[in-house]
N, C-alpha and C positions, 0 to 999 in steps of 0.2 A: 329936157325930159321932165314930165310934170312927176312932183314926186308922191307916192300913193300911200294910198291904207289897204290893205288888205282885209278884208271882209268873206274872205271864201269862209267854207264849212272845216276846214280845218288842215293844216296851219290857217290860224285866222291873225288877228291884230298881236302884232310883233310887240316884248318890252326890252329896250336895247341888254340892260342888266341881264335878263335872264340870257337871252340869246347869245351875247358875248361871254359868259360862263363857260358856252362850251368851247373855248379857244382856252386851252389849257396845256400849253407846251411843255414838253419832256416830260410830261403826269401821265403816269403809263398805269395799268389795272391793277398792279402789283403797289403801288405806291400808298403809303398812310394817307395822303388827301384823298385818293378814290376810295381807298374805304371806306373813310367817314363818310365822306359822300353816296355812301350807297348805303351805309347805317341808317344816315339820315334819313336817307329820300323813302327807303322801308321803312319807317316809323311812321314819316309822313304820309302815307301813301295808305297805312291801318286810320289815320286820324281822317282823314279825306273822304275815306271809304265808311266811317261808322264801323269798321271791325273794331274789335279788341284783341289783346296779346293772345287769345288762341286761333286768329288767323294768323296763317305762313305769309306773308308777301312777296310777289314774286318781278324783278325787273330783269327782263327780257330783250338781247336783240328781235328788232322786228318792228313791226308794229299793234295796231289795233286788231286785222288779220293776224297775226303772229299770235299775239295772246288768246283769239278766237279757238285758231287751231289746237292750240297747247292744250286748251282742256277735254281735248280726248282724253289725255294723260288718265283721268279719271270714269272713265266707261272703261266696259267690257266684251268681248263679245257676246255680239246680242243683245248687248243693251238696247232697249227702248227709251228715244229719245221726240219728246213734242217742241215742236217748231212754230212759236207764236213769232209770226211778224208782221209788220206791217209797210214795207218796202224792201228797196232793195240790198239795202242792209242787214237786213234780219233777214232775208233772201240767201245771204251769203252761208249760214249754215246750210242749206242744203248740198252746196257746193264741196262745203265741208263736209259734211260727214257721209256723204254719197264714195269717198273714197275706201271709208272703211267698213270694218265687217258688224255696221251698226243698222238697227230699225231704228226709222224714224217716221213721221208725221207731220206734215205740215197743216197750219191755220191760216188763214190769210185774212187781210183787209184790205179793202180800197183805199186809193190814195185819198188821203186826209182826214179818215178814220183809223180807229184802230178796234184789233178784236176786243170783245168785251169780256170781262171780269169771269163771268159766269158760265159762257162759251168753254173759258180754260179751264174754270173749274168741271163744269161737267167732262171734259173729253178727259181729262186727269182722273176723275172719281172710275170713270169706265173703263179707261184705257190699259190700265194697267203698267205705267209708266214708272221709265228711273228716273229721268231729269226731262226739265223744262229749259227750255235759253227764252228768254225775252229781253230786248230790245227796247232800255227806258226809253231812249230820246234818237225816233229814225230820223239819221242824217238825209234820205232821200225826200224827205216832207217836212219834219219838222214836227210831227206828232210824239206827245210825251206820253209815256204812260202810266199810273198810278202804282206807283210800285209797293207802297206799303199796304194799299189795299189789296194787292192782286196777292203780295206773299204772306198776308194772314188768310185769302179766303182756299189758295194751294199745296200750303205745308202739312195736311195730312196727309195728301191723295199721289206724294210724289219725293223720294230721296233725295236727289240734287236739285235748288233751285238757282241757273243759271245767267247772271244777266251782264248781259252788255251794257258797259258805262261809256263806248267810246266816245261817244259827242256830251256826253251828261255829266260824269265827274268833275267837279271844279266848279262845276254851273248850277248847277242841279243836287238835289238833298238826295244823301244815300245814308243807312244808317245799315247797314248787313246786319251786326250781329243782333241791333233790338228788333229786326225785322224779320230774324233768323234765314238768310239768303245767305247760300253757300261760297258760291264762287260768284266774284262780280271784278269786271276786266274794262281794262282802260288802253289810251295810247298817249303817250307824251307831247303831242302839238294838237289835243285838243282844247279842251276849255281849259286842263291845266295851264297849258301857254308856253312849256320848254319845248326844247328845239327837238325835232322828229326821230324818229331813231331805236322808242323802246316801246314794246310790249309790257303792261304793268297788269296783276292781278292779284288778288287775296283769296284764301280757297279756308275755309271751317276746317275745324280736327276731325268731322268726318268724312267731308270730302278728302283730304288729307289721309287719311285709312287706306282710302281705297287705293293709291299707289302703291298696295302690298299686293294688288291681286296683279295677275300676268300684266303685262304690257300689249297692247295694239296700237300704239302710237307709231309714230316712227322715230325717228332717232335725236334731232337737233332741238325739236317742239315736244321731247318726251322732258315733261317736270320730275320725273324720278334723276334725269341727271343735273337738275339746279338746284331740289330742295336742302339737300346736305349746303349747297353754296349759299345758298341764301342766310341761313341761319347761319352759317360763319358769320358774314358780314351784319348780322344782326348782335354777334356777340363782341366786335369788333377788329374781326381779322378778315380775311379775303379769300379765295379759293377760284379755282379756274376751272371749264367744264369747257368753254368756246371763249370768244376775246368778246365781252361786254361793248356796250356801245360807249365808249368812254366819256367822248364829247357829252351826251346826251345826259349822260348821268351829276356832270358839273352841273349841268346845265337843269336839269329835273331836281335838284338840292337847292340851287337859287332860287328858283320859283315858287320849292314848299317854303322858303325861310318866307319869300314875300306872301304867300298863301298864310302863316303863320301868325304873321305880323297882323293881315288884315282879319284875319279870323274866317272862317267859313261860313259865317249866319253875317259879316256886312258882305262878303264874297257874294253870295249869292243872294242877297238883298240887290244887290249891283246889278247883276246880271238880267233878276227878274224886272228891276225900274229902266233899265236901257232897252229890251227885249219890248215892252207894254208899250214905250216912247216910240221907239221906232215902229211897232205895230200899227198905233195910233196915227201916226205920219204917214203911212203907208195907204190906209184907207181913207184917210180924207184926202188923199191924190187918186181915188175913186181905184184903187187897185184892193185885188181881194187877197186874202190868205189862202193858201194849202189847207192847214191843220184846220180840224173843226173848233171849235170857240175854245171848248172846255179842254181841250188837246194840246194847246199853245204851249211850247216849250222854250225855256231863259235862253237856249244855245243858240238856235236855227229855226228860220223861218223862211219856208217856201212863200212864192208872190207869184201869182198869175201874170200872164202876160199874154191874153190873147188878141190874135191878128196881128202881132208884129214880128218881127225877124230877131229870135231872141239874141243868136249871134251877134246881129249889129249894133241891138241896145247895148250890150256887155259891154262891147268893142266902144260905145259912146261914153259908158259908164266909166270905164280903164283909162280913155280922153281925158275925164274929167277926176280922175286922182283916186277912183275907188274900186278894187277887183272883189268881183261877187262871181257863183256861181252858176254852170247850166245846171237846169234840170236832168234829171239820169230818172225818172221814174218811166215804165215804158208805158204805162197809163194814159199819161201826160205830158211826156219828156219835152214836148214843142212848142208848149202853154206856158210854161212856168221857167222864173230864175230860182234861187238860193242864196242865203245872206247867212255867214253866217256872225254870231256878235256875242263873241266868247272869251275866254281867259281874262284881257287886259282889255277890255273895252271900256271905253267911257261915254260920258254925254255927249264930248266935241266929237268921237266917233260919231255917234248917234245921227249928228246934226248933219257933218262932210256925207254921209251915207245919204240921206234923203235929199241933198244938195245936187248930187251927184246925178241918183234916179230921175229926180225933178229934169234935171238937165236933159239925159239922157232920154225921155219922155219928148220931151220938147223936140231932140232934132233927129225922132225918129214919128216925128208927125202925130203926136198926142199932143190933145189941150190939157194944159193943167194950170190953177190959179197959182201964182208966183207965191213962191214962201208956205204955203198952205199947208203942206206936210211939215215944214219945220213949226209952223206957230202951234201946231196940234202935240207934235213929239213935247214942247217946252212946258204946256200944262204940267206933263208927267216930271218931266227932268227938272224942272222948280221946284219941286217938293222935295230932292234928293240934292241937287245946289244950293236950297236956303238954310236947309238942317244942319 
């Protein structure tokens, strides 16, 4: 069996340390090591995010969905709610709050654009809206969004501003509270890099208020029954509402200690030099990107692939030691793969990945000049190997 990297959009590239954390025998949720452990991963998780100590942090069974849903917690009925997305990710609120007794709106973009700054400002100024959800970095394309522009040019015209970090946190700069964004939510096997399992998010004191007004949520995903827990475990004791993901939270403490260590400005100095590398290698194997130029985002990048059988290429690519994803966009879903090169990626990722492709090109009947995408990636990746 050849043995692989994983390159999907998320779980992406495995680090044994962090993953083997969450093998933590006879450590039950009640135990002094889960607490610290979820002290921790809540502090780190304010530091990750750009909040400071008047956001709540919240770790949640579930996932990136799981965390999505939980902020109904903070609507009402009736709330008006605008719907910027740009795939099928940001697609996924409508799914969501179509269950409950909310107004909403949606904006939309073609795949590999995304809506523009002033689009969400005008339908916000008009609209008469309570919250916004935007989607930094869609996983179904790979388009990033500008988030500190988008919530200086929206925080008059709008109470809650919502944003999905699930493929972005870890990879990608969030600063909430100097950016003044309310709630902004993650998942633990993405660009963080720990092992799958939680729902992470931070929510503002006044987002935070508003779980005083009725409840319409439903019961497991209501944050009225976590936030008392949370702040235990922030003061250094524990509390039970549901059974925590336990593995997952050893395992989400390992990864901030190594998030720590490396800091978040070379973190994401990383991300963005391996993301440009592989970008670079990619089009001088004459293949295009998804995302528009100025769009390109450190986590995930869609790659066209037309006239081939994306199935087989994947299947040749997985041959040759690297799993990458299908496209899901229904635009395009038959044109395009997905890569994603997140958490723990490095350059030798970088190089095995376009190795792979090359390969996979080749015996699915493409010409491509040998090596060509790795001598292109290495321009980039020498600048961050010889430093």
């Amino acid at each position: 069996m050849v043995s692989r990297i994983l390159m999907h959009v998320g779980p992406s590239v495995a680090n044994y340390g962090v993953l083997s954390s969450a093998v933590a025998p006879n450590l039950g949720f009640a135990s002094p090591e889960f607490n610290q452990a979820m002290k921790y991963s809540l502090g780190q998780l304010r530091e990750v995010t750009g909040a400071d100590e008047s956001y709540t942090p919240f770790i949640i069974p579930g996932g990136g969905t799981a965390a999505m849903e939980s902020v109904v917690s903070f609507l009402s009925k009736d709330s008006n709610v605008l719907v910027v997305t740009n795939g099928v990710f940001g697609d996924r609120w409508e799914g969501i709050l179509s269950r409950y007794p909310v107004k909403f709106k949606i904006l939309r973009a073609k795949a590999g654009q995304a809506v523009p700054t002033n689009r969400i400002a005008s339908e916000l100024m008009e609209g008469g809206y309570d919250a916004v959800t935007i989607t930094q970095v869609e996983t179904s394309t790979g388009v990033r969004m500008p988030m500190k522009e988008i919530a200086a040019a929206i925080r008059p015209f709008v109470k809650l501003i919502i944003v999905d970090g699930v493929a972005s946190i870890g990879g990608e700069r969030m600063n909430a509270a100097q950016w003044n964004i309310d709630i902004c939510l993650t998942a633990s096997q993405k660009a963080l890099g720990a092992q799958a399992g939680a729902g992470l998010l931070v929510a503002s004191e006044s987002a935070m208020s508003l779980l005083q007004n009725p409840s319409i949520s439903g019961y497991f995903l209501d944050l009225r029954n976590w936030a008392k827990i949370m702040q235990n475990f922030l003061a250094g004791g524990g509390g039970y509402f549901s059974t925590p993901p336990i593995g997952t939270v050893f395992s989400l403490a390992e990864s901030f200690r190594k998030i720590e260590v490396e800091t978040m400005e070379t973190r994401i100095a990383r991300h963005r030099t391996c993301s440009e590398a592989f970008r670079k290698g990619i089009i001088e194997m004459g293949l295009d990107v998804v995302a528009s130029e100025h769009l390109r985002s450190n986590t995930v990048t869609g790659i066209y692939l037309e006239n081939t059988d994306i199935g087989q290429f994947l299947q040749a690519a997985m041959a040759r030691g690297v799993e990458f994803a299908a496209g899901v966009h229904p635009e395009i879903r038959d044109r395009y793969f997905r890569v994603g090169h997140m958490g723990w990626i490095e350059p030798a990722h970088i190089m095995i990945a376009l190795n792979a492709i090359e390969g996979a090109l080749v015996s699915t009947g493409r010409k491509v000049e040998k090596d060509s995408g790795k001598l292109a990636a290495k321009t980039v990746l020498d600048k961050i190997i010889m430093a």
